[in-house]
C-alpha positions in Angstrom: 49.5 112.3 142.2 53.0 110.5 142.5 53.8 108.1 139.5 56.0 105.0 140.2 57.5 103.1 137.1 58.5 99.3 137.0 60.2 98.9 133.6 60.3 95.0 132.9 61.9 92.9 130.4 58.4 93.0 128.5 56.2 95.6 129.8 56.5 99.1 132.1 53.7 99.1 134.4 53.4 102.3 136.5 50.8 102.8 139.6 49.4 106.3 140.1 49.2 107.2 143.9 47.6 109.6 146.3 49.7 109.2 149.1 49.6 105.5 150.2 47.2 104.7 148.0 47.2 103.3 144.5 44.5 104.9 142.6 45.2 103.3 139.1 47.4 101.2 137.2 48.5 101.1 133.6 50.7 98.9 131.9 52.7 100.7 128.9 54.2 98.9 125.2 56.8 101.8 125.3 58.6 104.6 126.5 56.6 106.5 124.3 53.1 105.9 125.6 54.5 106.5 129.2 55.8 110.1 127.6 52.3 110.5 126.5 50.9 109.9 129.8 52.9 111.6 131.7 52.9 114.5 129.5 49.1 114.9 129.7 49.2 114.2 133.0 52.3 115.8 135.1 52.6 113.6 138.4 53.8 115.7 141.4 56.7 112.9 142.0 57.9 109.6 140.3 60.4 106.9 141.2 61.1 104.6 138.5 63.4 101.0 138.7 64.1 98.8 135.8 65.0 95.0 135.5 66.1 95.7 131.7 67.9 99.0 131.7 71.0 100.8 133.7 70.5 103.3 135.6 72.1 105.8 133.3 70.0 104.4 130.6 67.1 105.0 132.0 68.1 108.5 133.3 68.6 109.5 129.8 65.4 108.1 128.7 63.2 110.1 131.2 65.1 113.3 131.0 63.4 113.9 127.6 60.1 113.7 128.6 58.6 116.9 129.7 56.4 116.4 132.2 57.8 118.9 135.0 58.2 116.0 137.8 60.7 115.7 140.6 62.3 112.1 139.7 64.0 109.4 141.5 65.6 106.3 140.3 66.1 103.0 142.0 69.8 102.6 142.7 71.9 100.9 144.9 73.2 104.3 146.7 69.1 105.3 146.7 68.2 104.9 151.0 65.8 102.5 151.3 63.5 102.3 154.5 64.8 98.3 155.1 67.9 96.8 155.6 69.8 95.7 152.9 71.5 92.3 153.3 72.7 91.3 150.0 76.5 90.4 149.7 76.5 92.1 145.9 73.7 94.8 146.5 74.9 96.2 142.7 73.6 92.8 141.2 69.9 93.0 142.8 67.4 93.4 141.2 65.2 96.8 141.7 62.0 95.2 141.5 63.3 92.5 144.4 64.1 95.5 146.4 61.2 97.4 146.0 58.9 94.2 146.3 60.6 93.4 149.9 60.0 97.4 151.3 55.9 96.7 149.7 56.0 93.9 151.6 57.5 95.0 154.7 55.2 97.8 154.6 51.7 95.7 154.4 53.3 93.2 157.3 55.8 95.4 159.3 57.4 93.6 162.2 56.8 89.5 159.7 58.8 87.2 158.3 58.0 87.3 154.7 58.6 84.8 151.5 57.8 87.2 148.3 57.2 85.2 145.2 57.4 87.2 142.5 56.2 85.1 139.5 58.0 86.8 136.0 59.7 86.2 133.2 61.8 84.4 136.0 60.5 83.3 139.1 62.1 85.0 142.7 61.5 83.9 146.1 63.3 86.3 148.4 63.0 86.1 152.5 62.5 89.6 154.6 63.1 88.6 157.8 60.8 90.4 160.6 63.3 93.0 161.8 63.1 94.5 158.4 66.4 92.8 156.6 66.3 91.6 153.3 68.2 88.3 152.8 68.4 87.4 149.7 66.7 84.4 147.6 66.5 82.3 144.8 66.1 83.0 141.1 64.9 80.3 138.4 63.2 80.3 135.1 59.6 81.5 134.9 56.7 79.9 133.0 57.4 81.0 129.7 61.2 80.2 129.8 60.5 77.2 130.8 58.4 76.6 127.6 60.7 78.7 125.2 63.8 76.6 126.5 62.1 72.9 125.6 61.5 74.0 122.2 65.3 75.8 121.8 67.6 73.0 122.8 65.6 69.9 121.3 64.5 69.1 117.8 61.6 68.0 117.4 59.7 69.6 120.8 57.2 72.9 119.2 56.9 76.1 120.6 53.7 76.4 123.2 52.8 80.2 122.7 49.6 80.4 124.4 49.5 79.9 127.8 46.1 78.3 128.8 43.7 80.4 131.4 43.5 79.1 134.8 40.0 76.8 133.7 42.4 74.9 131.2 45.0 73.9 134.0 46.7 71.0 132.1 46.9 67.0 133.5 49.6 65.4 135.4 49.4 63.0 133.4 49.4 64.5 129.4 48.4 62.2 126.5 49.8 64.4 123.5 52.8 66.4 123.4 51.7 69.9 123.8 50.0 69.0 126.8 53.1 66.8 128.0 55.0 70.4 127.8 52.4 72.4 129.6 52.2 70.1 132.3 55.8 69.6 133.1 56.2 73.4 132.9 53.3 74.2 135.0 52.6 71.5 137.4 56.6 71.5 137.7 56.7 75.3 138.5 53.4 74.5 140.9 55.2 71.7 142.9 58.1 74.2 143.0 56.8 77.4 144.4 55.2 74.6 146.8 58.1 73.1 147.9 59.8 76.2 148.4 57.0 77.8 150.7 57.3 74.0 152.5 61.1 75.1 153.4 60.5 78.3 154.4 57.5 77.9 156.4 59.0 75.2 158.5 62.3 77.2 159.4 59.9 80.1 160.0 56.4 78.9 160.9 54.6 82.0 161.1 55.8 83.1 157.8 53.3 85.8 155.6 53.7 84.2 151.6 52.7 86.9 149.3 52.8 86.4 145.5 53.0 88.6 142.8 54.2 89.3 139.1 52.4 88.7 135.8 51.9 84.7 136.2 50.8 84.9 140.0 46.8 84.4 139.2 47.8 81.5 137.2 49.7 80.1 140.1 47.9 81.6 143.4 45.2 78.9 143.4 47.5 75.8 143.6 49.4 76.9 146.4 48.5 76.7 150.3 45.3 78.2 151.6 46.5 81.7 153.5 48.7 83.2 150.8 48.3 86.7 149.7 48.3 87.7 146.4 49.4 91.1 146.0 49.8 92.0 142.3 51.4 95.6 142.6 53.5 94.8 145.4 56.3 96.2 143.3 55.0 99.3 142.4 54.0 99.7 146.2 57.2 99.1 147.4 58.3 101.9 144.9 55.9 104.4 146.2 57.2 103.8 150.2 60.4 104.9 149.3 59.4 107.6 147.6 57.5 108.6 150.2 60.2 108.6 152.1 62.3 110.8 150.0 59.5 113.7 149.8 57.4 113.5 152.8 58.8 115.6 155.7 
């Protein structure tokens, strides 16, 4: 099988594939346990990206584990099977990248709006010749809560997040829920109003969300939004199938 690697700012998640499709998915708490794995199970190819290493980092990193595989590293000089439109392509974002090819690959030919719902939250347009356009970039969820408590006084630190059958109220009595719905509802109206923008400069827009919060999030937005969790990691297996297949 082919092995592709999304290295996080909290977690590396890696999809095993056959071909185009994603037989299983593991989420690793270090480079360690993804030596393991791959150790005990040698993948025929791999393409890793990160959001929290360089490039050279991460080459270094991988070269020590043994596992015999042919691998390829998200770059900005790495071809990619869409148009890159990004005025400082060396400042993107691997995992925005690879998301837009995943996407352009399940809806070739669309306008898409990929919401990727992280440790920040991306919305980035792929427009339906294949071009990525770029996007916007503000704090996810858990930022959101972490930044309350760091630059006031008195305002505590909301660790656990609540499950999507504890959705807080608009309208909190007590202060913990005061912080959760401001954070949440806020990020809600958000992601809403942003998909309200997009769709009405391009109304028949596909809305696909993803990233670690999207099943918190999925069910307050519109009807008719798809909620692809490894879009990422599929991205990152097109383009290596483009570099291996003949």
């Amino acid at each position: 099988m082919n092995l592709s690697i999304d290295w996080g700012n909290t977690r590396i998640k890696a999809g095993w594939f056959e071909g185009n499709n994603l037989v299983e998915t593991t989420r690793y708490a270090s480079a360690e346990a993804l030596r393991a794995a791959v150790v005990h199970t040698p993948p025929r190819y791999v393409i890793a990206s990160s959001t929290s290493r360089l490039v050279s980092e991460l080459r270094q990193l991988l070269d020590e584990f043994d596992g015999g595989a042919n691998w390829l590293l998200m770059s900005p000089d790495l071809a990619i099977p869409i148009q890159n439109n990004y005025e400082t392509p060396r400042t993107l974002g691997a995992d925005r990248l690879a998301a837009a090819v995943g996407a352009s690959d399940l809806f070739p030919g669309q306008d898409c709006l990929i919401l990727d719902l992280g440790t920040c939250i991306t919305a980035d347009f792929l427009s339906a010749t294949g071009c990525f356009q770029g996007g916007l970039i503000s704090p996810g969820l858990r930022m959101r809560l972490q930044a309350m408590h760091a630059f006031t006084a008195r305002l505590p630190q909301i660790d656990n997040v609540p499950d999507l059958t504890d959705w807080p109220p608009l309208t909190a009595r007590n202060t913990r829920e005061a912080l959760l719905s401001g954070a949440m509802n806020g990020m809600a109206l958000e992601l809403a109003g942003i998909i309200d923008e997009y769709t009405n400069l391009h109304p028949a827009l596909r809305v696909i969300v993803c990233g670690g919060d999207g099943p918190l999030f999925i069910n307050r937005l519109k009807p008719g939004i798809f909620a692809v969790p490894e879009l990422v990691l599929q991205g990152l297996n097109r383009i290596l199938l483009t570099h291996t297949q003949p």
